[in-house]
TIZAPA-21010 format. One record per residue (C-alpha): x, y, z; residue number from 1; residue in one letter. Coordinates in steps of 0.25 Angstrom, whole numbers. Each point is the difference from the previous one (the first is absolute). Example, Ala and Ser with C-alpha at 12.3 -4.5 7.8 and 13.67 -1.06 7.14 Angstrom:
% residues 2
east 49&north -18&up 31&num 1&residuo A
east 6&north 14&up -2&num 2&residuo S
***
This chain:
% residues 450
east 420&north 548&up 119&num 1&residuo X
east 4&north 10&up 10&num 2&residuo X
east 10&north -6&up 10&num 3&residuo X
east -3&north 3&up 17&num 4&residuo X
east 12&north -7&up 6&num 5&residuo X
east -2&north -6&up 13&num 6&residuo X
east 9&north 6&up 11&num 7&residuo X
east 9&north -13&up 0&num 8&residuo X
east 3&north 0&up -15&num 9&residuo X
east 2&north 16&up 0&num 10&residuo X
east 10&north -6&up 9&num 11&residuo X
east 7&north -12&up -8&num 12&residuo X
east 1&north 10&up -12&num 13&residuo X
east 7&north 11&up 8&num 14&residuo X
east 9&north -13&up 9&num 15&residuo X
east 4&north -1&up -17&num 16&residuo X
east 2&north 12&up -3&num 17&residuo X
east 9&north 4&up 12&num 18&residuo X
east 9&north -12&up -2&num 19&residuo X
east 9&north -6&up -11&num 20&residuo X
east -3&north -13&up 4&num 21&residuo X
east -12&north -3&up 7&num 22&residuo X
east -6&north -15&up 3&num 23&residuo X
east -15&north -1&up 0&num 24&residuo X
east -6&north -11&up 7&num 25&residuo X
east -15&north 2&up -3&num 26&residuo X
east -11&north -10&up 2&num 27&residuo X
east -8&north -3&up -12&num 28&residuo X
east -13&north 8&up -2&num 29&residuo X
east 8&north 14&up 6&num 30&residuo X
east 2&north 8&up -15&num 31&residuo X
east 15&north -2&up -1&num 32&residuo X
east -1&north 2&up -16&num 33&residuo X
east -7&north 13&up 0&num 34&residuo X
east 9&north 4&up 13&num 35&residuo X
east 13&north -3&up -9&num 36&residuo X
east -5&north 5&up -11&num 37&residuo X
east -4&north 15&up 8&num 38&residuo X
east 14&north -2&up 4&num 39&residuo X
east 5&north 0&up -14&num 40&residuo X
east -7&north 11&up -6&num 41&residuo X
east 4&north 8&up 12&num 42&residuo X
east 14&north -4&up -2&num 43&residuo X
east 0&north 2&up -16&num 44&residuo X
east -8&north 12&up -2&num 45&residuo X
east -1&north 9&up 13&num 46&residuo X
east 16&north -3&up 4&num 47&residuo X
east 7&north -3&up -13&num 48&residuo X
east 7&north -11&up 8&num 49&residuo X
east -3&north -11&up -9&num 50&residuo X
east -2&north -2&up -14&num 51&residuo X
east -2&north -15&up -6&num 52&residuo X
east -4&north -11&up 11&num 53&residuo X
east 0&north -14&up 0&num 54&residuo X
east -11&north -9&up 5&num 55&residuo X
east 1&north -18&up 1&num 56&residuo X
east -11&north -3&up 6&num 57&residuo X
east -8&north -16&up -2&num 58&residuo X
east -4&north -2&up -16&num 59&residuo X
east -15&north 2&up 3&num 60&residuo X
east 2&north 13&up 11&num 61&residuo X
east 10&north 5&up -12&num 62&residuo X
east -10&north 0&up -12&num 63&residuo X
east -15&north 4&up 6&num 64&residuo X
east 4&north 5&up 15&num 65&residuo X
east 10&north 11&up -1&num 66&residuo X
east -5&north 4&up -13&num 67&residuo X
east -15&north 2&up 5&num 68&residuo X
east 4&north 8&up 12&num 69&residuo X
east 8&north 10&up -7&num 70&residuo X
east -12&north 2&up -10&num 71&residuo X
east -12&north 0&up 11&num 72&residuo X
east 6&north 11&up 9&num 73&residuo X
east 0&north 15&up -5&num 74&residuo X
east 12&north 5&up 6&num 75&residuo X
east 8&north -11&up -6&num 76&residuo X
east -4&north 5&up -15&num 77&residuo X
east 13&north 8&up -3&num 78&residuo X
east 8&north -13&up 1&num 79&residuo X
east 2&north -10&up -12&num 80&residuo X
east 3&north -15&up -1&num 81&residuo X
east 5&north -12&up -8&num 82&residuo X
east -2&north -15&up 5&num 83&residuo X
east 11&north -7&up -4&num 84&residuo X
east -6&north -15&up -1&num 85&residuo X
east -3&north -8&up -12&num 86&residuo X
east 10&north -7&up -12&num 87&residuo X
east 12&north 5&up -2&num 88&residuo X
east -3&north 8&up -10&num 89&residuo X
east -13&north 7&up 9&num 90&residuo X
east 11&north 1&up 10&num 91&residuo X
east 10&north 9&up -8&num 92&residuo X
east -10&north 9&up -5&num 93&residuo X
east -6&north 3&up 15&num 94&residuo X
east 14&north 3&up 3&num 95&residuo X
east 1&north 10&up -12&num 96&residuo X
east -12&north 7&up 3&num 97&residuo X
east 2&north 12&up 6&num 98&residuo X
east -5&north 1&up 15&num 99&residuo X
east 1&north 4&up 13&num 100&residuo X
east -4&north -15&up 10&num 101&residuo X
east 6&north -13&up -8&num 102&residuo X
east -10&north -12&up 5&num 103&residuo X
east 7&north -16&up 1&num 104&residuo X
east -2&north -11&up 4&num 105&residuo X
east 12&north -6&up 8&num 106&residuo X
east 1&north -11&up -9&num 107&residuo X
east 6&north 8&up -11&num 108&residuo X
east 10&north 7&up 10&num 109&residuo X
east 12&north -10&up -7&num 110&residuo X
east -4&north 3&up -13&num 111&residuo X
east -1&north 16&up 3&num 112&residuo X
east 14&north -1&up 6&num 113&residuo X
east 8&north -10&up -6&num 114&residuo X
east -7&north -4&up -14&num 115&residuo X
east -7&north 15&up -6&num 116&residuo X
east 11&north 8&up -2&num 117&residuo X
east -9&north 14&up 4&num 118&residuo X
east 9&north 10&up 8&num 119&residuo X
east -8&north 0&up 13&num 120&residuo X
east -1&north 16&up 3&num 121&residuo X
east -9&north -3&up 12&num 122&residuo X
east 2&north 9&up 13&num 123&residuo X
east -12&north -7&up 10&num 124&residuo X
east -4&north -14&up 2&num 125&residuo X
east -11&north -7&up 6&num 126&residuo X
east -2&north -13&up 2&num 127&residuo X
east -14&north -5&up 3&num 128&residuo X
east 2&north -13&up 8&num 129&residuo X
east 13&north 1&up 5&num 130&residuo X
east -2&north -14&up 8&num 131&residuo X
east 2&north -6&up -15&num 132&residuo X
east 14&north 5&up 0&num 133&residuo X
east 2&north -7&up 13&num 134&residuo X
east 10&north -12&up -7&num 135&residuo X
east 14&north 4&up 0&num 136&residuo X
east 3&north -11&up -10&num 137&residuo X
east -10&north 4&up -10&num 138&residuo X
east 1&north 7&up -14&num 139&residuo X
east -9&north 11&up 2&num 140&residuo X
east 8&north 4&up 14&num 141&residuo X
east 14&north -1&up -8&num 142&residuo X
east -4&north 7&up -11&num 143&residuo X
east -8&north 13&up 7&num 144&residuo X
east 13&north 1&up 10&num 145&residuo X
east 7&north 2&up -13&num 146&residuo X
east -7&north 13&up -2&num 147&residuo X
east -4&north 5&up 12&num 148&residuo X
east 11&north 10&up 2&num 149&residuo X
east -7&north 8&up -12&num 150&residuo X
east -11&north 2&up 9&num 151&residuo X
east 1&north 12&up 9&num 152&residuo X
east -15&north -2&up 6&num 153&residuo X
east -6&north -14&up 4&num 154&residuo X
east -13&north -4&up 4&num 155&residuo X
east -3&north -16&up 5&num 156&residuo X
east -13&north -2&up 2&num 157&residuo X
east -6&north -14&up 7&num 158&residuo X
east -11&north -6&up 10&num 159&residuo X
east 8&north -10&up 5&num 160&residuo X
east 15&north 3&up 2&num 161&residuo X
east 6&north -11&up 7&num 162&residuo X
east -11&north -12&up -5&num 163&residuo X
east 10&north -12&up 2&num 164&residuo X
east 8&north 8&up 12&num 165&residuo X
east 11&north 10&up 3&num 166&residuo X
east 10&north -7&up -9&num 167&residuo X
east -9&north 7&up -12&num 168&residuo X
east 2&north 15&up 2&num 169&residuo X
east 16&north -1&up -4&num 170&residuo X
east -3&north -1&up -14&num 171&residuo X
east -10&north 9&up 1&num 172&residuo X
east 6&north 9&up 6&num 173&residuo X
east 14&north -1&up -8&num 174&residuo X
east -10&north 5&up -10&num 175&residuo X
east -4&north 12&up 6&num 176&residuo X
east 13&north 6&up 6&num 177&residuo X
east 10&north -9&up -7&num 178&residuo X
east 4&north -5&up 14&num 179&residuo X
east 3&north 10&up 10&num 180&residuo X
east -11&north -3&up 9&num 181&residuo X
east 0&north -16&up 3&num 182&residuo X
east 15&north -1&up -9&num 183&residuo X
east 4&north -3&up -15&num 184&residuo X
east 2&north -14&up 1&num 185&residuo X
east -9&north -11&up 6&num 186&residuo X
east 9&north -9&up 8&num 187&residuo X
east 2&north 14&up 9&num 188&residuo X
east -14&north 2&up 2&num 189&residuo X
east -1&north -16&up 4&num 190&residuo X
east 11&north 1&up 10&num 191&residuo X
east -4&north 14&up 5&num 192&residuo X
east -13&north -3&up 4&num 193&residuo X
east -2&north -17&up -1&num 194&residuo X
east 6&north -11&up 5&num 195&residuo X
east -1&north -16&up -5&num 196&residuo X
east -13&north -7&up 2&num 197&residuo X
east 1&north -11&up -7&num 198&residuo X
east 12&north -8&up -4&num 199&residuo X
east 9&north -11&up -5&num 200&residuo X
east 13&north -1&up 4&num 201&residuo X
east 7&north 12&up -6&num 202&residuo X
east -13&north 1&up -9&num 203&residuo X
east -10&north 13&up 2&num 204&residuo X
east -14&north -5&up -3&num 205&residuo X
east -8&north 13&up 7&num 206&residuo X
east 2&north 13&up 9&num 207&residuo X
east -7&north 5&up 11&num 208&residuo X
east 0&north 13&up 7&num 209&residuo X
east 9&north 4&up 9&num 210&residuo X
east -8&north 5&up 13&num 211&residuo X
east 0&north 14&up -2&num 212&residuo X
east 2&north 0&up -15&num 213&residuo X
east -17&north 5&up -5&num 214&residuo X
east 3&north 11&up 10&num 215&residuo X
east 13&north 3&up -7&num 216&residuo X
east -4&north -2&up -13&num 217&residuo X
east -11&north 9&up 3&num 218&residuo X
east 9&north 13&up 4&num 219&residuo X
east 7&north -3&up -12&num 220&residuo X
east -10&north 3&up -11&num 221&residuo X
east -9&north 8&up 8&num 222&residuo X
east 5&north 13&up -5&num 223&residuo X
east -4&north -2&up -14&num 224&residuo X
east -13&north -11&up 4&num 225&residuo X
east -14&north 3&up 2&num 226&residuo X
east -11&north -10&up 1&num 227&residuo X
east -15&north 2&up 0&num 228&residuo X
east -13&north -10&up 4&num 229&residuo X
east -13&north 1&up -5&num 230&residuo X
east -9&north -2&up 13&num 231&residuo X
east 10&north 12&up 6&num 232&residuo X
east -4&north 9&up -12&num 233&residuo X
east -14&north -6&up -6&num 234&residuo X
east -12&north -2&up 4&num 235&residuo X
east 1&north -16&up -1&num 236&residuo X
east -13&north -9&up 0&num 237&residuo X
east 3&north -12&up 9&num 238&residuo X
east 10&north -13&up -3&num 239&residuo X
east -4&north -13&up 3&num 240&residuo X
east 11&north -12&up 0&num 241&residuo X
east -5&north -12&up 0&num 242&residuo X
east 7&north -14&up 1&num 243&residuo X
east -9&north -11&up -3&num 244&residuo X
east 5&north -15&up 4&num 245&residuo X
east -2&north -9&up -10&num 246&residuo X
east 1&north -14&up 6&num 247&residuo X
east 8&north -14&up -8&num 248&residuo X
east -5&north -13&up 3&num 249&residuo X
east 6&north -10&up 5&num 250&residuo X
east 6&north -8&up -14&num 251&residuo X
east 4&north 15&up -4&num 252&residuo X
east 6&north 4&up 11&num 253&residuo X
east 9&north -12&up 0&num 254&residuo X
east 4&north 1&up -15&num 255&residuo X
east 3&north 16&up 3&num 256&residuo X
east 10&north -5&up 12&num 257&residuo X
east 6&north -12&up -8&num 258&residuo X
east 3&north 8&up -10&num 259&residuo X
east 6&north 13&up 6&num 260&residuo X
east 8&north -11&up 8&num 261&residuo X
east 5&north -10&up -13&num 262&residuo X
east -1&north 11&up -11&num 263&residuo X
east -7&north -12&up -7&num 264&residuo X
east -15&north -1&up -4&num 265&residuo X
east -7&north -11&up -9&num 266&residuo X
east -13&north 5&up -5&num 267&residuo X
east -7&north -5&up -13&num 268&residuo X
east 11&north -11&up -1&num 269&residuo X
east 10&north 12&up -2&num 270&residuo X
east 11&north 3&up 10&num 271&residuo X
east 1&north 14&up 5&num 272&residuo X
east 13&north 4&up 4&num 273&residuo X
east 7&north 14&up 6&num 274&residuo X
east 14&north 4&up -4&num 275&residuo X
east 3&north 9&up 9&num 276&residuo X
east -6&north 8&up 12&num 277&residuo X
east -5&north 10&up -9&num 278&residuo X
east -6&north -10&up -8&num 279&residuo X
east -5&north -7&up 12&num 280&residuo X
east -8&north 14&up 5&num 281&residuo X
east -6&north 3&up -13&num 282&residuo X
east -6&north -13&up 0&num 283&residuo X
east -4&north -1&up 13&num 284&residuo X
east -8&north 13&up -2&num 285&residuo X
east -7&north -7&up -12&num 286&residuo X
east -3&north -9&up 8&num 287&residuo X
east -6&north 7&up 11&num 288&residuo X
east -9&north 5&up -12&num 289&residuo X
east -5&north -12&up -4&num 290&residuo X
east 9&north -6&up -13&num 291&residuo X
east 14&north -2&up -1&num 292&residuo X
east 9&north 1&up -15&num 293&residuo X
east 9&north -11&up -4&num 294&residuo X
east 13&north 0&up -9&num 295&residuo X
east -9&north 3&up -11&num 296&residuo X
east -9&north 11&up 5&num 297&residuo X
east -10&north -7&up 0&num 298&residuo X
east -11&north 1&up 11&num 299&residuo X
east -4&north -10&up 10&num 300&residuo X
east -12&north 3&up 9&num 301&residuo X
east 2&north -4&up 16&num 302&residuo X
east -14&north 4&up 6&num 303&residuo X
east -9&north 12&up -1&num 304&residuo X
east -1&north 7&up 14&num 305&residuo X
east 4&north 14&up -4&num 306&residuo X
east -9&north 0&up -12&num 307&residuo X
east -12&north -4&up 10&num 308&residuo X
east 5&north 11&up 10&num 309&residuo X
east 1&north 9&up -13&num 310&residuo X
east -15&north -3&up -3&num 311&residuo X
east -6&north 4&up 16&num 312&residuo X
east 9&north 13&up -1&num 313&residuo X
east -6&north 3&up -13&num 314&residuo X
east -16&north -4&up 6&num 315&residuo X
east 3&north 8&up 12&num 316&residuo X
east 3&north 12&up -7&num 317&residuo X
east -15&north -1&up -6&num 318&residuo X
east 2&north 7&up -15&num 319&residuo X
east 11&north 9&up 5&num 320&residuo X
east 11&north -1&up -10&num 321&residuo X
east 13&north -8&up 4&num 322&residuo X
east 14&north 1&up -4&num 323&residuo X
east 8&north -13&up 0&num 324&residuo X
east 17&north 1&up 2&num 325&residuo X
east 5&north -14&up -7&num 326&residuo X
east 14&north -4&up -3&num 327&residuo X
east 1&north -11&up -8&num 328&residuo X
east -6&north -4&up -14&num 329&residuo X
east -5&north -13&up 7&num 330&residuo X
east -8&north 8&up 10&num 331&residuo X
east -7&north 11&up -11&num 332&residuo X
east -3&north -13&up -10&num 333&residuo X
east -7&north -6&up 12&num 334&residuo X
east -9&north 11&up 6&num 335&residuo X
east -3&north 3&up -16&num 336&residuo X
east -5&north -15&up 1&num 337&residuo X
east -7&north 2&up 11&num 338&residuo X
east -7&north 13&up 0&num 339&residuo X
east -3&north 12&up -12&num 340&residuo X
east 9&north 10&up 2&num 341&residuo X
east 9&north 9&up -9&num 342&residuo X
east 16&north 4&up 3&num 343&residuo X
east 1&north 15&up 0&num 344&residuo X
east 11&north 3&up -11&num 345&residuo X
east -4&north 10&up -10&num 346&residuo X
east -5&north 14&up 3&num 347&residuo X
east -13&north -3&up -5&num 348&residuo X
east 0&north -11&up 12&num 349&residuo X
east 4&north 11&up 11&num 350&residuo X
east -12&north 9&up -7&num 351&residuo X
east -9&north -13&up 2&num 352&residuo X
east 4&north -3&up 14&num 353&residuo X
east -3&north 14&up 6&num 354&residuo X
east -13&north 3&up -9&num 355&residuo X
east -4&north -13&up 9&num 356&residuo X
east -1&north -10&up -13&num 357&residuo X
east 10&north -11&up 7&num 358&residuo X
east -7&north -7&up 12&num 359&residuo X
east 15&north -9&up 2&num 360&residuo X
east 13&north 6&up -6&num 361&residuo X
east 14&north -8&up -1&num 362&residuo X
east 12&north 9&up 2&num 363&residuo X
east 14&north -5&up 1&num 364&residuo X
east 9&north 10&up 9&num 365&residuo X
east 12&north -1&up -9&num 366&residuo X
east -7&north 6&up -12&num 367&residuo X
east -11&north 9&up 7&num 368&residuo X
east 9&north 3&up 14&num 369&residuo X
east 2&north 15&up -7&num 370&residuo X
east -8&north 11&up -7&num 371&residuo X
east -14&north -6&up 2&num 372&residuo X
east -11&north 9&up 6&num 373&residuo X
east -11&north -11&up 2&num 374&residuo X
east -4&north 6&up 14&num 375&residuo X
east -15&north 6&up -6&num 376&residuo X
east -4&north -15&up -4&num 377&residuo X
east 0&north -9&up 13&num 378&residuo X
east 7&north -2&up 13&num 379&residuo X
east 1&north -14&up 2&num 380&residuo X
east 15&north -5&up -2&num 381&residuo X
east 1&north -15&up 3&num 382&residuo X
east 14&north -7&up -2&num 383&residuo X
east -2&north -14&up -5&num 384&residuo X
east 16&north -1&up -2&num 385&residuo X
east 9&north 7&up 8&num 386&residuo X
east 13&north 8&up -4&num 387&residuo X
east 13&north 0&up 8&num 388&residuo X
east 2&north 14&up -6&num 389&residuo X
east -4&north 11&up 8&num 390&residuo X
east 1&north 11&up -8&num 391&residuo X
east -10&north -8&up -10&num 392&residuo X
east -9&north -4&up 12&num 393&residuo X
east -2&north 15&up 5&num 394&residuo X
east -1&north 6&up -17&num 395&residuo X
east -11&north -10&up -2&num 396&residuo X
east -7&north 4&up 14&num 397&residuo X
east 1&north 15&up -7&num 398&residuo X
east -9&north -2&up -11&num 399&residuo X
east -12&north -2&up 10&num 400&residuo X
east 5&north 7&up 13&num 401&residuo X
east 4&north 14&up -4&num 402&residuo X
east -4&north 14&up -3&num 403&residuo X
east -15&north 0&up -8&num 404&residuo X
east -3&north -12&up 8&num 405&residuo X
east -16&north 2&up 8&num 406&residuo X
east 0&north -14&up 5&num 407&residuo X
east 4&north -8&up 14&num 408&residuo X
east 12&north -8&up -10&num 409&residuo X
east 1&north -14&up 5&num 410&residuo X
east 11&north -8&up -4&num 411&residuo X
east -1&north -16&up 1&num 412&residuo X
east 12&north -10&up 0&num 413&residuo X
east -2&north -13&up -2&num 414&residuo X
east 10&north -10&up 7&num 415&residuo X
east 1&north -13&up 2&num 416&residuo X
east 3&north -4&up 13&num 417&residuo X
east 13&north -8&up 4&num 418&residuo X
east 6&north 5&up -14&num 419&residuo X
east 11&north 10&up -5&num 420&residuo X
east -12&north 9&up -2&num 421&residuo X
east 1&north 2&up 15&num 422&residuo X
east 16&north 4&up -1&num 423&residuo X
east -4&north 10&up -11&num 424&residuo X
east -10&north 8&up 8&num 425&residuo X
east 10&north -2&up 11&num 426&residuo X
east 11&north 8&up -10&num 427&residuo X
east -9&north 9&up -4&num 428&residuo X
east -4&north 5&up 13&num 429&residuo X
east 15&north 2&up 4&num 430&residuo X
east 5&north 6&up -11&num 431&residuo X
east -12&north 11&up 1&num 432&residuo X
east 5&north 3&up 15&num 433&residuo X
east 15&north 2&up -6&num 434&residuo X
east -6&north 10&up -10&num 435&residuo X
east -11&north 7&up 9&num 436&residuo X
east 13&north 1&up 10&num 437&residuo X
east 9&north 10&up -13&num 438&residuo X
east -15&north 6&up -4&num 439&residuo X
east -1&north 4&up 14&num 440&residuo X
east 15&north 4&up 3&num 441&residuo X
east -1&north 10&up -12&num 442&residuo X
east -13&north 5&up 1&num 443&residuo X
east -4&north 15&up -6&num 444&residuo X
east -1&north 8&up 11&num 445&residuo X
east -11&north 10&up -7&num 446&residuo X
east -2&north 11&up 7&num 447&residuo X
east 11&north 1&up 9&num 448&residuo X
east 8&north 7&up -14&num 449&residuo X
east -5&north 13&up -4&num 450&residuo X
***
């Protein structure tokens, strides 16, 4: 296929191009694959800069998306690649094959570094999803910083930077310039630019920013930092957010408040207990769903009145297909009860869904909050189980509301009212504005560079 860049993409590929380190804060939908792939072929074969590159990108992006994109564009045909997922055995022989992009998927970054025993000879690296490199403390962050001074171009692709806050971009950034921008070691970042929120005596539980630290923070990176929105650049069909209240009675509401209050439940004759706060917050969301776990795992239904709101969203939308968001195991195996509907897992279920064969489709954000394209099949998300995660909320919203989409998208969320579904959507909303504030401070002024 013949590749027409958009004037904003012919500008991410040269922003890569220009600088050694370059941070790419694109919003889903906006081509970043085919724009760092363009940068790469430039790069490798027009300037000889480069010669092997690196990508980590999510398991399910690794093996179909990057892959696909270097084979479906005609100016990408002069470069090679090897995916490097798989056994162990599949894994070494990608590595031995001789090519010019190696595809994995972050999980096997310790095992690349620490356990295969290859000489890593790569000049560039891109890491698609920077935001999972986000934890300091995690294997994969430790392992790549190992070898991140072999690299002498780095790309980090993301949607959602900052997706818990500003105490994210550290790592990421460590990543990406090995500290010189927001410093080499957390605890000067944290006393830079944060001060103490909550605490205990001498015991740090949280940070917040100090008052001028976003615009601080911002100067910082700005140098190497771009981002890009879909409605600034595409021709967006219109978005739709919905919160509908779903509404307790009485005996419910009391049992929810008794229960965040003791940390005790008896239902069925079985006592309920939480442990710990988080604990306490993972049942309570159950709970505003309908059905609440023991120590067992085993399932105990409260009431029905997001199954029933479920149901009118689904008759209103009068044969248009819906997607449903759930969380828990105890809310798919009751809407399966309750309704015919079909989980989107396999390939062959995304094929269904946007041929229009699947009138109600289950997704679940962890596993489907990357990689899917389901925009050509419906556009009608509703939420029956919220998600404190951010990044996962606004991935899962993509596979509707992004580019290919033809239809007004409208995205329900089903809340209950006087619950913790309440504060979710309250954290949600801010952590959005503490993101669209960074999106927005390092915007790509297109146009203005020539």
């Amino acid at each position: 296929m013949q590749y027409v860049p958009h004037e904003y993409q012919s500008f991410a590929t040269e922003f890569i191009v220009k600088n050694a380190i370059s941070a790419l804060f694109l919003e889903m939908g906006l081509g970043k694959s085919v724009t760092t792939l363009t940068a790469i072929d430039k790069l490798m074969y027009d300037h000889f800069e480069i010669s092997r590159v690196l990508i980590i990108a999510p398991l399910r992006v690794a093996v179909s998306t990057w892959p696909s994109e270097i084979e479906k564009w005609n100016h990408l045909n002069r470069l090679s690649y090897s995916v490097v997922v798989g056994n162990e055995k599949e894994r070494r022989q990608a590595l031995r094959k001789k090519a010019d992009i190696y595809i994995i998927n972050r999980e096997n970054i310790d095992w690349l570094v620490n356990k295969s025993g290859f000489y890593l000879e790569f000049d560039m690296l891109v890491i698609d999803e920077l935001s999972s490199f986000k934890s300091y403390s995690a294997k994969r962050f430790k392992s790549l910083l190992k070898i991140r001074p072999n690299f002498k171009r780095v790309v980090g692709l993301t949607g959602t930077p900052s997706s818990n806050g500003l105490m994210d971009l550290w790592a990421e950034f460590r990543i990406l310039d090995l500290g010189e921008r927001l410093g080499r070691y957390i605890t000067h970042y944290r006393n830079t630019y944060f001060v103490p929120d909550k605490r205990n005596g001498m015991v740090i539980y949280s940070y917040k920013p100090q008052d001028d630290a976003e615009e601080r923070i911002y100067q910082a990176i700005g140098d190497i930092t771009i981002s890009m929105k879909s409605c600034d650049h595409l021709q967006m069909p219109e978005l739709i957010m919905n919160e509908v209240a779903v509404e307790l009675d009485q005996t419910d509401a009391q049992r929810y408040q008794k229960f965040k209050k003791e940390m005790v439940l008896t239902l069925d004759e079985k006592e309920i207990d939480a442990i710990n706060a988080a604990s306490l917050s993972n049942k309570l969301l159950q709970m505003a769903n309908g059905s609440v776990y023991d120590e067992n795992k085993a399932s105990h239904t409260i009431h029905d009145k997001k199954l029933d709101a479920l149901d009118e969203l689904i008759e209103e939308a009068n044969g248009k297909p819906v997607l449903v968001a759930y969380w828990f195991q105890s809310d798919l195996e009751r809407i399966k009860k309750r309704m015919k509907v079909r989980e989107i897992k396999s390939s062959q279920d995304i094929e269904d869904w946007n041929n229009g064969k699947i009138p109600v489709a289950l997704i679940h954000p962890a596993s489907a909050g990357h990689g899917l394209n389901l925009q050509t099949g419906g556009a009608v998300l509703i939420w029956f189980s919220l998600t404190w995660s951010l990044e996962l909320y606004q991935q899962t919203n993509a596979r509707l509301y992004r580019q290919g989409q033809k239809q007004t998208v409208v995205i329900h969320h089903l809340m209950t009212k006087g619950t913790i579904d309440e504060d979710v959507m309250k954290a949600i909303k801010r952590k959005e504005r503490t993101q669209e504030a960074l999106m927005s401070a390092v915007k790509a002024r297109i146009g203005e560079e020539k």
